[in-house]
N, C-alpha and C positions, 0 to 999 in steps of 0.2 A: 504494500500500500504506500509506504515512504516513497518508495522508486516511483509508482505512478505517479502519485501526487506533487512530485517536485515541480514548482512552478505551473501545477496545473490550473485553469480557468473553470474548469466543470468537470462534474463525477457525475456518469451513469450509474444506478446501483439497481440491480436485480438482483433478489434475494429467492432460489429456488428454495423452496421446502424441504427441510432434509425430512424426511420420513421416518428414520428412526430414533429423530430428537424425543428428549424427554414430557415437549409442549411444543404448542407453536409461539410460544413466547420466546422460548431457545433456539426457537430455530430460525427467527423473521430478528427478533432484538437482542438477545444475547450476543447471535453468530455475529449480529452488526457494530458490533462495538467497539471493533477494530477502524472500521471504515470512519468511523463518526470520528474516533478519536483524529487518525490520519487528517480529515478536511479540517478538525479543528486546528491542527498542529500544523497543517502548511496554510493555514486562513484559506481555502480554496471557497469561493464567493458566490458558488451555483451547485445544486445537486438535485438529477433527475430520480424520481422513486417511480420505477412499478407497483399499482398499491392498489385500490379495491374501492370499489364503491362502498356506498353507508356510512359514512361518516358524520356522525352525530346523530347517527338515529336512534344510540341510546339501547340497541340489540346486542349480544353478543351473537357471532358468529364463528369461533374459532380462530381459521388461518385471515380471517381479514381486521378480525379485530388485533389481532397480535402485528398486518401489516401497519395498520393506523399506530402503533405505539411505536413502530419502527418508524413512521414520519416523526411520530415526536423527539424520537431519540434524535434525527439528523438536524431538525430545526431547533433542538439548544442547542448546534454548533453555531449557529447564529448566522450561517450560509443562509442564502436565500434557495428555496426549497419550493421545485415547483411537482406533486405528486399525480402520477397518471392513472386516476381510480377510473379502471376499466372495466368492464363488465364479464360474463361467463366469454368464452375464447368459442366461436364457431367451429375452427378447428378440433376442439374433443370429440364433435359426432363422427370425426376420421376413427375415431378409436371401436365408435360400433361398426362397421364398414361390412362386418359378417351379419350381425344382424338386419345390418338393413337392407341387403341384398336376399335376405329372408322377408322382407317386411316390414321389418317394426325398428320402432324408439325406443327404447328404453329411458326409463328414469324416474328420480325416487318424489318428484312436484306433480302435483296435480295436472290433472291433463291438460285443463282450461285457465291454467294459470302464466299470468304476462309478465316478461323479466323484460327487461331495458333491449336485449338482442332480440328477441323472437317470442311469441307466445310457444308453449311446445304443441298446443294443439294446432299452429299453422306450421309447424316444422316438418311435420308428417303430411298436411295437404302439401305444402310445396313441393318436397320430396317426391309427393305421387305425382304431379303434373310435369316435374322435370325428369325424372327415372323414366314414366311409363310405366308403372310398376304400383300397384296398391301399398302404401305405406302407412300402418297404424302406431299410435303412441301406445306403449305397454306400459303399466305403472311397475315399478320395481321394490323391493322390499328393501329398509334401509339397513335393518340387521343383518340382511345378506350382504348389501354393501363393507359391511364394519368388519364382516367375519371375513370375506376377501381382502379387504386392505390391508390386513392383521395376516393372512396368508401368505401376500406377498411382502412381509417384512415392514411393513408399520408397528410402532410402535402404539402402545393403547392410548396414550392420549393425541397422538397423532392423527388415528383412525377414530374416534371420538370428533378432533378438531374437524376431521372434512364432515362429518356428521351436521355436528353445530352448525356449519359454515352452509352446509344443506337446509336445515331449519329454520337456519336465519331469513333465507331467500325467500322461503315461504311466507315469511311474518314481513318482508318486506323488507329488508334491508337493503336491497339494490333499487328499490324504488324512491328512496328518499328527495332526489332531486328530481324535477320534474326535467321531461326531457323536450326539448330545444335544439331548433338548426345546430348551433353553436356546439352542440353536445351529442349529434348523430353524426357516424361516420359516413363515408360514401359507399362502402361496400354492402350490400344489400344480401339477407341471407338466401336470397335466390342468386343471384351471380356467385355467391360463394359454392351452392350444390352446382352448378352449372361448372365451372371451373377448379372445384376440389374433389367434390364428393361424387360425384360421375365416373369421372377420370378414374378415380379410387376404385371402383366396382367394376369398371372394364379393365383394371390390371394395369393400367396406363399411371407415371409419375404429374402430379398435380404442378402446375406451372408452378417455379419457387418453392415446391416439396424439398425439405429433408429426409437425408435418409436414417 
């Protein structure tokens, strides 16, 4: 961090989620506190955060709550601190890519319920008018979620935190700001199936896909 920040102007900070942190408090604010230290220590004057919508809505959510405490941590270095609370990632429905080529959505929100990216009960129409393909939302069980995450090497309050972080969205935590030109991207979640999740089901690599 000293070597980056020598003379530097601005700090991007993305902070993945270790999974098998003890919270997501260790794993978003504790892991950070080298970073914060560092911009305090070289006065570096700007610092971008990847971070989470609902802010101040007074929920807890797990991993976005523990994001927001990791903006606090980097704005007592007294940088000016501009945070990118972003919504759920269209890209995670890459991850159902088997099931939807079976038909269905998965997931643990009510079918008819509206998040800041997409209602999921239009995620499934769109899907079926751009696939050709009948596509239904399937509700998901969230203890099955917990028991998997915990499967694949989460730790329990890790897998608890995506939990929370789940229940939150329901109770509204990503709806807190009303949403505004200024505040909608330009990517549309049909241009997204059209250009990701297509491609994904014909075997073909999505423009700008990682591998």
């Amino acid at each position: 961090m000293d070597r980056a920040l020598d003379g530097a102007g601005a700090l991007f900070w993305l902070m993945p989620a270790a999974p098998a942190a003890s919270s997501p408090y260790e794993a978003y604010v504790t892991a950070s506190i080298r970073g914060a230290d560092a911009v305090a220590r070289h006065a570096v004057p700007r610092v971008v955060i990847v971070s989470a919508l609902g802010r101040g809505s007074q929920i807890y959510a797990g991993h976005v709550s523990a994001s927001h405490a990791m903006e606090d941590l980097f704005r007592s270095t007294g940088a000016h601190v501009r945070a990118l609370a972003v919504p759920t990632f269209m890209g995670n429905l890459l991850r159902q890519t088997a099931s939807i080529r079976d038909g269905v959505v998965c997931g643990t929100l009510p079918a008819g319920f509206t998040m800041p990216w997409i209602a999921t009960k239009d995620i499934a129409a769109i899907l079926t008018d751009v696939l050709g393909t009948p596509v239904r939302y399937e509700p998901g069980d969230r203890a099955a979620v917990k028991r998997f995450l915990l499967s694949r090497g989460f730790s329990e309050a890790m897998a608890q935190s995506m939990i929370d972080m789940d229940l939150a969205g329901e109770r509204g935590v990503n709806n807190a700001l009303p949403r505004t030109a200024a505040r909608t991207t330009p990517t549309t979640f049909r241009a997204f199936a059209e250009e990701s999740i297509k491609p994904a089901l014909a075997g073909r690599a999505a423009p700008g896909a990682v591998g």
